[in-house]
Every structure is written in structure tokens, then in C-alpha cells.
Backbone atoms as SQL, in Angstrom:
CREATE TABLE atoms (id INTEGER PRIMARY KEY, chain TEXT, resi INTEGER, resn TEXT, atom TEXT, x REAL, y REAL, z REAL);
INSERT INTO atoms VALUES
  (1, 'A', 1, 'UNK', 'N', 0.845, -1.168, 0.000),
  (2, 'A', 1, 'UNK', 'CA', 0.000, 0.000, 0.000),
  (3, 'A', 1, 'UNK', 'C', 0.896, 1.239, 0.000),
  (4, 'A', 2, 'UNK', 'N', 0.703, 2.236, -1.078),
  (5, 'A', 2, 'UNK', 'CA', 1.567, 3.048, -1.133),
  (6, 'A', 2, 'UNK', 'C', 0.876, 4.451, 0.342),
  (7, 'A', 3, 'UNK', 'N', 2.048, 5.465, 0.466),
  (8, 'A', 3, 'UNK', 'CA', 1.704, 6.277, 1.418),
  (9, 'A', 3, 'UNK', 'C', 0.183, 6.900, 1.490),
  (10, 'A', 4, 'UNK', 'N', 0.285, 7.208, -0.204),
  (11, 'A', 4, 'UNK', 'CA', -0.887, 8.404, -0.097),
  (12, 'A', 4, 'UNK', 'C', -2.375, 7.477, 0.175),
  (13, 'A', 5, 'UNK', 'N', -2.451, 6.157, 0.157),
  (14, 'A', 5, 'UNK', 'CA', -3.692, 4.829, 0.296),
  (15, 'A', 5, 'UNK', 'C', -3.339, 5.365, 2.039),
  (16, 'A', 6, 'UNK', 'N', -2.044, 4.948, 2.447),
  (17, 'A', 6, 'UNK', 'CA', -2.761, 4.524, 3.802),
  (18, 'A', 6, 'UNK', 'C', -3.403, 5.834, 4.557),
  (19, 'A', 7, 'UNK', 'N', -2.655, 7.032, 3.689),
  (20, 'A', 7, 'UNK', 'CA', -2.853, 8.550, 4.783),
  (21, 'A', 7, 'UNK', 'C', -4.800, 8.435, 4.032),
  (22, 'A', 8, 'UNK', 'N', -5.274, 8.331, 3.068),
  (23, 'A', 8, 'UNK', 'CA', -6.517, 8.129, 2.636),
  (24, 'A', 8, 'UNK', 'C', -7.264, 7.119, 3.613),
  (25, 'A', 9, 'UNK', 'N', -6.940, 5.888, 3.852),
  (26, 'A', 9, 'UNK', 'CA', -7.462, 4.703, 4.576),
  (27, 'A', 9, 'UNK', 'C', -7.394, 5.428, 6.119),
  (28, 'A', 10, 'UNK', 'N', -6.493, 6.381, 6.477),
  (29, 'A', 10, 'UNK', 'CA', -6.734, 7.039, 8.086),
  (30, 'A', 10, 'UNK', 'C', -7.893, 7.920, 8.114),
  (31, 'A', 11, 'UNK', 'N', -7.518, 8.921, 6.687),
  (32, 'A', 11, 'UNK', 'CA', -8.811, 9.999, 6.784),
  (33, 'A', 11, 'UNK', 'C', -10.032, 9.364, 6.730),
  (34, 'A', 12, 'UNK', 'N', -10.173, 8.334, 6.157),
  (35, 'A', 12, 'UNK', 'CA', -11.552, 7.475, 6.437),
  (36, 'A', 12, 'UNK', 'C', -12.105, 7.246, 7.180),
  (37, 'A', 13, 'UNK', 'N', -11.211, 6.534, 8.027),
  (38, 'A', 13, 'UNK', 'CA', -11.146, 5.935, 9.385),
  (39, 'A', 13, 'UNK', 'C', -11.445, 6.846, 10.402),
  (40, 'A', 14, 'UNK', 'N', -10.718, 8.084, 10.168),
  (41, 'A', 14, 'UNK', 'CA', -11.220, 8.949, 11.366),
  (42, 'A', 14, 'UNK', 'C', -12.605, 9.706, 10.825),
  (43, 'A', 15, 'UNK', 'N', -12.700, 9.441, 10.064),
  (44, 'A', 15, 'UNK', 'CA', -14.060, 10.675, 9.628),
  (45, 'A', 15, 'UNK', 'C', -15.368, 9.738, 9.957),
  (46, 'A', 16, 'UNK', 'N', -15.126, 8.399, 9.665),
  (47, 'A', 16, 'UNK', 'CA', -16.497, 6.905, 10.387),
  (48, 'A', 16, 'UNK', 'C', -16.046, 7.252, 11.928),
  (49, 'A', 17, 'UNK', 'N', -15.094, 7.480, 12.721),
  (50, 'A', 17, 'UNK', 'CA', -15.288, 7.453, 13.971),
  (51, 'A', 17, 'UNK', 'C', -15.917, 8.968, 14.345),
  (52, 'A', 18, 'UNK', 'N', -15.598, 10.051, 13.739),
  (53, 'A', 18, 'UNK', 'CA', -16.402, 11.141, 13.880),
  (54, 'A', 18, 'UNK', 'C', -17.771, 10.915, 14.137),
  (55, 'A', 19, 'UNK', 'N', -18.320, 10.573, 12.630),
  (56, 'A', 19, 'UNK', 'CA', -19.322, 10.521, 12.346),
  (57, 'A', 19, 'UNK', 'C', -20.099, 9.395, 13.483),
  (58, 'A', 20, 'UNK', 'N', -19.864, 8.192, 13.617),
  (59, 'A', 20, 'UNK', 'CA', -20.043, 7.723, 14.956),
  (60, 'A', 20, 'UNK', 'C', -20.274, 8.468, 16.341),
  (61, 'A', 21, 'UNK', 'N', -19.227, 9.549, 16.724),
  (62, 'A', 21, 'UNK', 'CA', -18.555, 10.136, 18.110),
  (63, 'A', 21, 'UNK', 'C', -19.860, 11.805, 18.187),
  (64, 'A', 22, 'UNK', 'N', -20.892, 11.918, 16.627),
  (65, 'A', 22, 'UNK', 'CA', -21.396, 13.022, 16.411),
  (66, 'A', 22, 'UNK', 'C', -23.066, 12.166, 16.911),
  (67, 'A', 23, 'UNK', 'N', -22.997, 10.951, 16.769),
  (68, 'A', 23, 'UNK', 'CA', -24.676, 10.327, 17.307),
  (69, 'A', 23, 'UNK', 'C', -24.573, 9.616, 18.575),
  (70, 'A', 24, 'UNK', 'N', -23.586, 9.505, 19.099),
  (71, 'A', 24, 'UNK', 'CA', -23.121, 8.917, 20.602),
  (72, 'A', 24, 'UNK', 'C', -24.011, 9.378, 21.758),
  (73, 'A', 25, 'UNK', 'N', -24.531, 8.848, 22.430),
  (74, 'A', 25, 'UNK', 'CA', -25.604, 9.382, 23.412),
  (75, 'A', 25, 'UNK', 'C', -24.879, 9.569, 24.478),
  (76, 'A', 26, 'UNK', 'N', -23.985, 9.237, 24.874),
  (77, 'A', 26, 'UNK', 'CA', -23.398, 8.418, 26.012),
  (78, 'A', 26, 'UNK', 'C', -21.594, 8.344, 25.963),
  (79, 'A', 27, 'UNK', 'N', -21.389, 7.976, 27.129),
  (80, 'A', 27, 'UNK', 'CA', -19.694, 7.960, 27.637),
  (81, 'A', 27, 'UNK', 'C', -19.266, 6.541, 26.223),
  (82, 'A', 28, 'UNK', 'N', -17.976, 6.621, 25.705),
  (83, 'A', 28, 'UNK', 'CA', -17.758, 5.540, 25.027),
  (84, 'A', 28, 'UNK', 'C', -16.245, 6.405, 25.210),
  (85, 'A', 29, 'UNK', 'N', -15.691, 5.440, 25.970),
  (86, 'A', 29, 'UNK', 'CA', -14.274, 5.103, 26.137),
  (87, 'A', 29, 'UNK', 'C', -13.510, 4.719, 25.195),
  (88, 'A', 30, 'UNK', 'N', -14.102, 3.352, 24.966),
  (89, 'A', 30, 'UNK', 'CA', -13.109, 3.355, 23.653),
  (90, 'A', 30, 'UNK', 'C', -12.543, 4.002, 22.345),
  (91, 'A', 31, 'UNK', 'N', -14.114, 4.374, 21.655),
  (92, 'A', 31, 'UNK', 'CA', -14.271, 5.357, 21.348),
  (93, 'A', 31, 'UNK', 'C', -13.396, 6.603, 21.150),
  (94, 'A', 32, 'UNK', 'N', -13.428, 7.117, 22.229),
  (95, 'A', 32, 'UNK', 'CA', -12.368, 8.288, 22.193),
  (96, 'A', 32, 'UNK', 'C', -11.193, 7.943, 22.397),
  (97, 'A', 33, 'UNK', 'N', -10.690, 6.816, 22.866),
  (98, 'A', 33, 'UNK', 'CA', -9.429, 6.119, 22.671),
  (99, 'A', 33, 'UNK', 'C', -8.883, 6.294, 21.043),
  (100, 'A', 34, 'UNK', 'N', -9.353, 5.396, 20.592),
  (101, 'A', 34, 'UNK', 'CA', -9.731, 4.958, 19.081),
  (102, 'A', 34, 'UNK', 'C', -9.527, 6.346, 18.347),
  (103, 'A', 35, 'UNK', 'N', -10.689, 7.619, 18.609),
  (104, 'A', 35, 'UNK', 'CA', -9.795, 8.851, 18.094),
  (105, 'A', 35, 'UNK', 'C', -8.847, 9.315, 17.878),
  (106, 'A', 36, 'UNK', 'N', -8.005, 9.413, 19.275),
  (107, 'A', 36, 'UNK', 'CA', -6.952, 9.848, 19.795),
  (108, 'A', 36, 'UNK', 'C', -5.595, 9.205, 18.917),
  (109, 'A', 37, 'UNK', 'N', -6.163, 7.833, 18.855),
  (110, 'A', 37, 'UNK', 'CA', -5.110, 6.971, 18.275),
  (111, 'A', 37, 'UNK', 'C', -5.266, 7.035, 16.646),
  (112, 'A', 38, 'UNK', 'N', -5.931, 7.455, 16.069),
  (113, 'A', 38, 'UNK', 'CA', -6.032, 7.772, 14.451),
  (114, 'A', 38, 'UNK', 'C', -5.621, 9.202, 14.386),
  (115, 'A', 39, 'UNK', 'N', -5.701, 10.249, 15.538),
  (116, 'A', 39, 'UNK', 'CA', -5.931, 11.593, 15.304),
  (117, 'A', 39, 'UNK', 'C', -4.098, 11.798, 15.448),
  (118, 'A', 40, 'UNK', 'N', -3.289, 11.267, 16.184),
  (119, 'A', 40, 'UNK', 'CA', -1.551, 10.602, 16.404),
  (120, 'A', 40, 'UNK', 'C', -1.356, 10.342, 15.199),
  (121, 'A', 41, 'UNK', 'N', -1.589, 9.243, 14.588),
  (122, 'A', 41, 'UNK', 'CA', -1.217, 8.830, 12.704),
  (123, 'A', 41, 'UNK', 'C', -1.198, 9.477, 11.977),
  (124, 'A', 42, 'UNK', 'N', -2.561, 10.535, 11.666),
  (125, 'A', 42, 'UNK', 'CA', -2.680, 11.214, 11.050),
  (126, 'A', 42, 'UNK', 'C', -1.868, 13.027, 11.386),
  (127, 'A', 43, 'UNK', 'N', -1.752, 12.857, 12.224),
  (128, 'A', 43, 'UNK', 'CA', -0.129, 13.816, 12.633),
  (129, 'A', 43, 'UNK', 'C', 0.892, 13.818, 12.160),
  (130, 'A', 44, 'UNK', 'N', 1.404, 11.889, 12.378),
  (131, 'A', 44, 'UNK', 'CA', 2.353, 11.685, 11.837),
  (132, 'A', 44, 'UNK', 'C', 2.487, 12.004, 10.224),
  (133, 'A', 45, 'UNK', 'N', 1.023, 12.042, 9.231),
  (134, 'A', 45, 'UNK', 'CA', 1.585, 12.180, 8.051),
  (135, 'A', 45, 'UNK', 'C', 1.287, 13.821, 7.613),
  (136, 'A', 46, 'UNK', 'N', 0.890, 14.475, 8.749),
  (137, 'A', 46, 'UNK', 'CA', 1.340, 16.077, 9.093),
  (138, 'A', 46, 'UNK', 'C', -0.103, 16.283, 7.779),
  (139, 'A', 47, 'UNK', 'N', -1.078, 15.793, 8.819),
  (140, 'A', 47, 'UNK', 'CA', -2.324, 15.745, 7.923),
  (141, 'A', 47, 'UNK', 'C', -3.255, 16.414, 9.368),
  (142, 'A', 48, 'UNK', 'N', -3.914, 17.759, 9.158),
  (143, 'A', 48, 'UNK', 'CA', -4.808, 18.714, 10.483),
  (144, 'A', 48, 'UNK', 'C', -5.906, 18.126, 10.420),
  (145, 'A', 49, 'UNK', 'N', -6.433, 17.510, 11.027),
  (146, 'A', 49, 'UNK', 'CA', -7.709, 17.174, 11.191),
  (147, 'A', 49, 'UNK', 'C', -8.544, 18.299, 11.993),
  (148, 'A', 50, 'UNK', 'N', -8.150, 19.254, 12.585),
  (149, 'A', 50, 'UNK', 'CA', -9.442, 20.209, 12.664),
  (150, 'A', 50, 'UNK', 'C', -10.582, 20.663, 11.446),
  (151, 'A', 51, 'UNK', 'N', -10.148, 20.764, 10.246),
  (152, 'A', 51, 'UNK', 'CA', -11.113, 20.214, 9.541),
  (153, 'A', 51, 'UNK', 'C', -12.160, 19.365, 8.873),
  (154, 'A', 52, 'UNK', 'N', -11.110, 18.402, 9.701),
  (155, 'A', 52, 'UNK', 'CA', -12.300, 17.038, 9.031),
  (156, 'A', 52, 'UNK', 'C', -13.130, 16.779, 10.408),
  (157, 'A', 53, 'UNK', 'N', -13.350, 17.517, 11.335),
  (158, 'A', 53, 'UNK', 'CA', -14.057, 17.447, 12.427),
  (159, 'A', 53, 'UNK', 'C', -15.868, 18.095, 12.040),
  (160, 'A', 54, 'UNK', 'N', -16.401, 16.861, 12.673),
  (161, 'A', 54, 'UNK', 'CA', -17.619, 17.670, 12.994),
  (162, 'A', 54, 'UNK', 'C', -18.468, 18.788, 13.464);
């Protein structure tokens, strides 16, 4: 998988956990774990996700 697939396959990834983290009723731990840990990766490829936020 070349770079620009996997930095694509993160923005995905974090934008389904958004979109998830935007109908959440409730505490979900993991959840925001799971953010935190895509929102780190996507750092690493010096990619801002304050825009791709809800």
C-alpha cells in the first residue's frame, strides 16, 4: 500500500469514527481512545484534522 492509500485509509477511518462520536448518546471510552489513536497517525503524516471534524 503506497503512502498516499494509507494517509486516505486514516482519513476514512477517522471521519467513520467522527461521524459515529457526532450520534453517541453516552460515555464511550473506547471510542475516544480509538480517536486519539487515528488523530496521532494522522499527525504523523502532518495531515490537520481540525477540519475534518464535525
Amino acid at each position: 500500500m503506497s503512502l498516499e492509500e494509507q494517509k486516505q485509509v486514516a482519513i476514512d477511518y477517522y471521519v467513520n469514527l467522527m461521524r459515529i462520536k457526532a450520534h453517541e448518546t453516552g460515555e464511550n471510552k473506547e471510542l475516544d481512545y480509538q480517536i486519539r489513536i487515528v488523530r496521532l497517525k494522522l499527525s504523523t503524516f502532518s495531515i490537520d484534522v481540525s477540519e475534518l471534524e464535525l
